[in-house]
N, C-alpha and C positions, 0 to 999 in steps of 0.2 A: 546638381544635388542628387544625392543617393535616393534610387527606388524606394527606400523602407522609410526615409523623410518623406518624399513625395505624399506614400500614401497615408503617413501618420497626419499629415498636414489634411489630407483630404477628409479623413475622418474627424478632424476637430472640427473644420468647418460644417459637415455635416452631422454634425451632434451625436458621435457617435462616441466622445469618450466622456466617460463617466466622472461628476465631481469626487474626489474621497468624499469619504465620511467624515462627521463631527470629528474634529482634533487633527485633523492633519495638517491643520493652516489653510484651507482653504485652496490648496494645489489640483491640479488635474494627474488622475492616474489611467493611464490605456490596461482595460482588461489584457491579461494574456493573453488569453485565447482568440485578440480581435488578430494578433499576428502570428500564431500560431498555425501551422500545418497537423495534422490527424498525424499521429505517430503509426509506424506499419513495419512489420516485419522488414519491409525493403528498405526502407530508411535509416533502419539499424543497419545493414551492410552499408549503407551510405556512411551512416556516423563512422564506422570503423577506418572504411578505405581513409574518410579525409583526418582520421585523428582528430576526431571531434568525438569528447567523453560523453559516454551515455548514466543519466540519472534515474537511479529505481530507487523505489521506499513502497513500502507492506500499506496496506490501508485494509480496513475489516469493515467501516461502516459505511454508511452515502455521509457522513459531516466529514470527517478523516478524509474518503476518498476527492470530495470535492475540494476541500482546502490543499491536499499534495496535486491534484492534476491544475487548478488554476493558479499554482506557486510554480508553476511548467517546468514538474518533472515526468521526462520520457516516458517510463512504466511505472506501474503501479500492479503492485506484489500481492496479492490475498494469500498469502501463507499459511500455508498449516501451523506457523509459529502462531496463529489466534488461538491455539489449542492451548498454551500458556498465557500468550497476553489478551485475551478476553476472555474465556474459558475456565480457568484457576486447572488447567490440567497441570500435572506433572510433566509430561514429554507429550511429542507432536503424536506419538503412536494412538491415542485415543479418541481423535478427533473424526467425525464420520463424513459420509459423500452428503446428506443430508445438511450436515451443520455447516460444512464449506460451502455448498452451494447456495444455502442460506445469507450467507456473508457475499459473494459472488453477486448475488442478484443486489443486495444493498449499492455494491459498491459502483456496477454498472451503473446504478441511476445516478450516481455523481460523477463519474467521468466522462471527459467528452473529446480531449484533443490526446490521452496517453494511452500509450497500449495496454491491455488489460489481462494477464499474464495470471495465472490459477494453477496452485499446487495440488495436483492429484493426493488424496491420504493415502495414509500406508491400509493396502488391501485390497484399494480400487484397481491395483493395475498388476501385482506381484501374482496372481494366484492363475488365471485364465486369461491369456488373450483378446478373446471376443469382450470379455467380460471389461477389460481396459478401455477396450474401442468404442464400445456404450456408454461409459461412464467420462471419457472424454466428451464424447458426444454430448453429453448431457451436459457439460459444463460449458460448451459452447451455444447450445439448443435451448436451453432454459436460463444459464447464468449470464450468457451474451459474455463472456469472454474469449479472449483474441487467439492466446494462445492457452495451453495446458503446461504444464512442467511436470517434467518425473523426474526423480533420481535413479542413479546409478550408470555405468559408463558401456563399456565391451556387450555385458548381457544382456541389454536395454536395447540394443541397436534394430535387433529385427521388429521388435514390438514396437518402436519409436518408428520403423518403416510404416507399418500395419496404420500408426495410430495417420501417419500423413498421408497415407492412402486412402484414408477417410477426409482427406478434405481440413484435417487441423492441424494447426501450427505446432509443433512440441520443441521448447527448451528443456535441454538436458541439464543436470546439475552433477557434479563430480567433486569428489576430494572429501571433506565432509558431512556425508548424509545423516542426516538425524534420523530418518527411518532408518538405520543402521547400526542403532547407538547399543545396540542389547550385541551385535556382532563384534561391533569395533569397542567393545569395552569402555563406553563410556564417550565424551564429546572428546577426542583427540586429534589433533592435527595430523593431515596424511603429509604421506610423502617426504619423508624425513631422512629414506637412504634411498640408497640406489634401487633398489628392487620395488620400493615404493614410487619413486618419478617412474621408473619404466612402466608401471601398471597404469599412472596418471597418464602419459602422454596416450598408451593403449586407447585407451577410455576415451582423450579426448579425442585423439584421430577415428577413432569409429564414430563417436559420437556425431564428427562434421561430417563424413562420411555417409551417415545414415541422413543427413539434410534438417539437421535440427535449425532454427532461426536462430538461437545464442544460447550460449550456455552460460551455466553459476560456477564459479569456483570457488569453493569454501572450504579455508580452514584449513589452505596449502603455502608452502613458503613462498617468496615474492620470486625468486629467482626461478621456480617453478612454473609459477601464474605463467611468467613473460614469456619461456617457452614455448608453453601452449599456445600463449598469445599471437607468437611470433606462427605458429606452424599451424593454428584453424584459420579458414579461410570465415567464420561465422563470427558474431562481437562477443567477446567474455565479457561476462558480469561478474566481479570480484566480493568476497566479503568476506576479511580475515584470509585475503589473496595478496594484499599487496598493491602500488597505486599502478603496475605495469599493466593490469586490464583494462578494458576498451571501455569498461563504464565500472560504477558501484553499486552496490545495493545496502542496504538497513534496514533494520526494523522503526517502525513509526515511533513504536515505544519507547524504545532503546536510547534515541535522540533527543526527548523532551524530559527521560527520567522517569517513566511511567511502568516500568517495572520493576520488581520487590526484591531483585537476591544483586547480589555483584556483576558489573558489568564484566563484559569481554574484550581482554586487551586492542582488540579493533575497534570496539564502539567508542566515540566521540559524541559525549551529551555536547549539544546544540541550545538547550535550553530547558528552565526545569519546570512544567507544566503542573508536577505532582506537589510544590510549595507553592505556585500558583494557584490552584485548584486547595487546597489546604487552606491557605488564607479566607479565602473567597468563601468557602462555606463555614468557615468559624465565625467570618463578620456578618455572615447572614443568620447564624445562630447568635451570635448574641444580638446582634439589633431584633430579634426576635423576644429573645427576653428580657430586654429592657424593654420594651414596646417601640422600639422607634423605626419598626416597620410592620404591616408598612405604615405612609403619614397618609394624611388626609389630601395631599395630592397625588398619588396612588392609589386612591378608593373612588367608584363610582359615586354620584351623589343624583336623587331623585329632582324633578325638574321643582321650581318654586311652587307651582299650584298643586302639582302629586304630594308635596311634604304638607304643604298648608291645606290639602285633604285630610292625610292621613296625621297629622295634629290632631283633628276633631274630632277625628272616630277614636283616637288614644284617650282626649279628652274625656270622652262622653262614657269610653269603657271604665277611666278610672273612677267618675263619677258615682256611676252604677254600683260600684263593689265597694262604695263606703258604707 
């Protein structure tokens, strides 16, 4: 019998797996995390070498980050994209070290088996060096996450040295960048001719080079991705890359429908949360105004001898005021 039967069998007899909930039928389901290993930068080059695909998605809060890290996906993304999907920003460029770290510290309290991966904002890391390295710091020191991410590729490479000479992790992001969107003319796909792949591979070969744990590839053709793929020794993470990288990433919002303009020909809704959530508070407003919530089994009720007190004292006050 397989190791991982063994010990599942060991765990039912020792009460360790948990009933579902009301409506499942009454079936037994094993926490993830009772078989789950802590995800870690080395594991990622593990996943790579054996071509085993690595899973990320964005989480903003502790309910979001605990529900994607015990659904056992690998990493777990705090994006500067909360600067639109929680935030009502216009683009990622407004979002401060304050307001991510913010979000960072939520979401550490709900993760516990995936790596926990933090998008530097645009400003924390472009302007001064030292100034990058502290504010790294800080997102590992106060936000408890695993790694940092920056963007950008070639010019990134000595300050991505700096920043792992301090002891943190940094995923590089390339192809692209939203903090870039005012250079690049808007959100457009790189690498579309020859002079563009030759700056992409640039990018990514310094990028490994400089000992980054994984990088993102966003928003380059698929024949490109595989490239890179093929020629980093570190795991891509793809999105609007193509399925040739070594894992995917998305936004939480993206896949449930919980953002407001058109999606991106890479996002895949998974399920639609936002007529979920629509339902759900229309029928709690109207059982509100018809009165049928809540009922008299969802209201507290005073014990027989506190109500048959306070009868007599009603009594005797209405008494009184005739």
């Amino acid at each position: 019998m397989p190791l991982q039967y063994l010990l599942a069998s060991k765990k039912m007899r020792t009460g360790s797996i948990r009933p579902r909930r009301r409506g499942t039928g009454g079936k037994y389901e094993r926490p993830l995390d009772d078989l789950r290993q802590k995800i870690t930068t080395a594991s990622l080059r593990e996943r790579k070498l054996q071509h085993n695909p690595i899973t990320c998605l964005t989480a903003y809060d502790y309910a979001t980050a605990r529900v994607v890290d015990e659904a056992g996906i690998d990493m777990v993304l705090v994006g500067d994209s909360l600067a639109q999907a929680m935030l009502g920003y216009e683009n990622t460029l407004t979002v401060t070290m304050d307001e991510m770290l913010h979000h960072v510290k939520a979401v550490r309290r709900g993760v516990k088996s995936a790596l926990l991966v933090a998008d530097m904002p645009y400003g924390s890391y472009q302007i001064d060096p030292q100034s990058a390295v502290n504010n790294a710091a800080r997102f590992v020191k106060e936000g408890g996450a695993e790694v940092v991410k920056i963007e950008g590729g070639e010019k990134r490479a000595d300050l991505i040295r700096r920043i792992i000479d301090a002891e943190i992790p940094v995923a590089g992001h390339i192809g692209l960048t939203p903090q870039s969107v005012n250079v690049m003319g808007g959100y457009k796909v790189q690498g579309k001719n020859l002079a563009g792949i030759e700056q992409l591979m640039r990018d990514a070969v310094a990028l490994d080079r400089a000992g980054v744990a994984c990088m993102y590839l966003e928003g380059i053709p698929r024949e490109v991705a595989a490239m890179i793929t093929a020629e980093v020794s570190v795991p891509t993470i793809g999105i609007g890359a193509g399925p040739d990288c070594d894992g995917q990433v998305l936004v939480f919002h993206d896949i449930l429908n919980l953002t407001f303009g058109p999606p991106a020909k890479f996002v895949r809704r998974y399920g639609d949360a936002a007529a979920l959530i629509t339902h759900a508070v229309q029928a709690f407003r109207a059982d509100v105004r018809s009165h049928n919530y809540p009922s008299d089994e969802e209201s507290y009720h005073l014990s027989k001898e506190t109500k048959a007190g306070l009868d007599i004292v009603l009594e005797r006050k209405r008494a009184m005021s005739r």
